[in-house]
C-alpha positions as CSV (number, residue, x, y, z in Angstrom):
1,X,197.7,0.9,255.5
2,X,199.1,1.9,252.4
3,X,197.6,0.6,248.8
4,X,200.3,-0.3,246.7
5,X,199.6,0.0,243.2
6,X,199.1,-3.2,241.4
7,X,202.1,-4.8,239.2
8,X,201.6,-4.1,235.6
9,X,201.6,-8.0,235.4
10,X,198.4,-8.0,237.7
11,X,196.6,-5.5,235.1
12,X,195.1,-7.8,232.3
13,X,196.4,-6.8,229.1
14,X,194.2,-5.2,226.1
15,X,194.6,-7.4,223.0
16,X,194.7,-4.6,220.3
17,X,195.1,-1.2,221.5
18,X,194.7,0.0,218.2
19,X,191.3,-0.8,218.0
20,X,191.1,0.6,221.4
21,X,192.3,4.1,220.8
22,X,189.8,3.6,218.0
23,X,186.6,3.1,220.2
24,X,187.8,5.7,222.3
25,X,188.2,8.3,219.3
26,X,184.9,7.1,218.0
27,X,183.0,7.5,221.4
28,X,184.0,11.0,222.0
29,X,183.4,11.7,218.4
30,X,179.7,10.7,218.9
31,X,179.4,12.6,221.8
32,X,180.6,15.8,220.3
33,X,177.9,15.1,218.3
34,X,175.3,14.4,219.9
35,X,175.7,17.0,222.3
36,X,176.2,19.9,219.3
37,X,173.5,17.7,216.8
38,X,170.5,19.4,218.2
39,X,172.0,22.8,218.3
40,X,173.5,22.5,214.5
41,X,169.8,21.0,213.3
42,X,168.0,24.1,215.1
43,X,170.7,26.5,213.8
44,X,169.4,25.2,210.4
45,X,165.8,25.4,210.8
46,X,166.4,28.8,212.0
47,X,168.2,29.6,208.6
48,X,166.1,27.8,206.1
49,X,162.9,30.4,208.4
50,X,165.2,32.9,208.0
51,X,165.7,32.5,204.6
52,X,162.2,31.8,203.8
53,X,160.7,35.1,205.6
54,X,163.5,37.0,203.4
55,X,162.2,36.1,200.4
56,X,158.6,36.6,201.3
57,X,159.4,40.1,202.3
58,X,161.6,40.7,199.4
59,X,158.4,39.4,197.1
60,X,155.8,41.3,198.5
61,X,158.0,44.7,198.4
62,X,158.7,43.9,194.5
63,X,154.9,43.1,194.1
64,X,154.0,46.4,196.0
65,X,156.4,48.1,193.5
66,X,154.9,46.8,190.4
67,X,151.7,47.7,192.0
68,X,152.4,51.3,192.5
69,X,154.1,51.6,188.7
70,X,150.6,49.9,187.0
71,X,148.7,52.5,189.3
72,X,151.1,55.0,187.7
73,X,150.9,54.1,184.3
74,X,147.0,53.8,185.0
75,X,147.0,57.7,185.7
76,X,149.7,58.6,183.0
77,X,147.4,57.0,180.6
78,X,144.4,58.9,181.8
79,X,146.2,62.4,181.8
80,X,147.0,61.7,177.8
81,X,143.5,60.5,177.2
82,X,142.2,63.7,178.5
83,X,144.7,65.7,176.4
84,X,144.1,63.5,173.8
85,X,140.4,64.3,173.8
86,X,140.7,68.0,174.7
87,X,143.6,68.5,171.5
88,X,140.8,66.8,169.0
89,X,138.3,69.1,169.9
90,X,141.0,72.2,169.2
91,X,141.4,70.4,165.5
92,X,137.8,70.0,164.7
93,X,137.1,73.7,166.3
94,X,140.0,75.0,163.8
95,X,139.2,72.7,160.9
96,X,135.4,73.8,161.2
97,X,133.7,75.0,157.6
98,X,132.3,78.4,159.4
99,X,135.8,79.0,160.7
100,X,137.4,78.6,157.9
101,X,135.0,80.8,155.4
102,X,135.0,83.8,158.2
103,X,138.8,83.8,157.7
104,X,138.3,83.6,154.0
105,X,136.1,86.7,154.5
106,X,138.2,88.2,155.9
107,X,140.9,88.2,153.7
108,X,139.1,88.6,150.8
109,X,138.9,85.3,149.2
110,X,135.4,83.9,147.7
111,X,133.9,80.9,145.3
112,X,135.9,81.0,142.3
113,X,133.9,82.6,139.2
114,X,135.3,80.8,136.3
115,X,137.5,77.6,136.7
116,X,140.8,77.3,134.7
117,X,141.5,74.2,132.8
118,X,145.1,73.6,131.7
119,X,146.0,71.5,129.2
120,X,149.6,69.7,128.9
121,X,151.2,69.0,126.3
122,X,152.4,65.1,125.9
123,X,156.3,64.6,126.8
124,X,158.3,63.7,123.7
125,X,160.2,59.8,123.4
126,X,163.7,60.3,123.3
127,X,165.2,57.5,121.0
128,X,168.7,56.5,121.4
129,X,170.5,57.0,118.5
130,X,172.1,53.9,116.9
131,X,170.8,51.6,119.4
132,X,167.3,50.4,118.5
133,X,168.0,47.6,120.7
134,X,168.3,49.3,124.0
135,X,165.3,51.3,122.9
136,X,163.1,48.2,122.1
137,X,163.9,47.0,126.0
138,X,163.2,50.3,127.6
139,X,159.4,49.6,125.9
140,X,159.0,46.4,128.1
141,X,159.6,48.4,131.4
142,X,157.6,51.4,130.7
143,X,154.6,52.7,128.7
144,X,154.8,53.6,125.8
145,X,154.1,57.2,125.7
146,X,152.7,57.5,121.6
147,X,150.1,55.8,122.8
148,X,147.3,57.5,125.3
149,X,146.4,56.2,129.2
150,X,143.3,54.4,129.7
151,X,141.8,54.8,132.9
């Protein structure tokens, strides 16, 4: 016996098929997605850990860097300390009062015998000829030199 396929008239008919190629867009839509949902939501855990562990790593090398400079700078500033101290002791050794009178000694120098005293004379005021005025200003700004320092 042979089926015989049913009259179109026999099959009920959808009311909207619109709204029937709708549901079946949206079905396999959502099933897309929930099949690929969980492997989309691991891929970004794994990226955020990813991303996370990066930086961490990234932040302890530049720490370690900084480290390694301070230690650096820690040592530099020893070294100069040391050549500091070492380059005083050269100056007060050369600068010392026995040093200094052996090489005096030696070249023939000694205490003075008689000290010299000279005496200067005072500097002569230049007035300017025919203008008293400009001369009476210059006496604000300077001192007058006529008249002797008190100190």
């Amino acid at each position: 016996m042979a089926m015989v396929a049913p009259k179109p008239a026999d099959r009920p008919r959808i009311q909207n098929p619109r709204s029937a190629r709708t549901a079946t867009q949206t079905r396999i839509v959502k099933n897309n997605r929930a099949r690929y949902g969980s492997l989309v939501r691991a891929g970004a855990v794994l990226t955020l850990l990813i991303i996370g562990l990066m930086s961490y790593v990234m932040l302890t090398s530049n720490l370690t860097s900084l480290n390694y400079a301070v230690a650096q700078a820690h040592e530099r500033r020893a070294k100069l300390q040391e050549q500091s101290s070492r380059l005083d002791d050269r100056i007060a050794m050369l600068e010392s009062d026995d040093r200094l009178a052996a090489i005096a000694a030696k070249l023939g120098m000694g205490p003075p015998e008689h000290l010299a005293l000279v005496k200067l004379n005072q500097p002569t005021r230049v007035a300017v000829q025919g203008l008293p005025v400009l001369d009476s200003i210059a006496g604000w700004f300077g001192h007058d030199v006529h008249r002797p320092h008190t100190r």
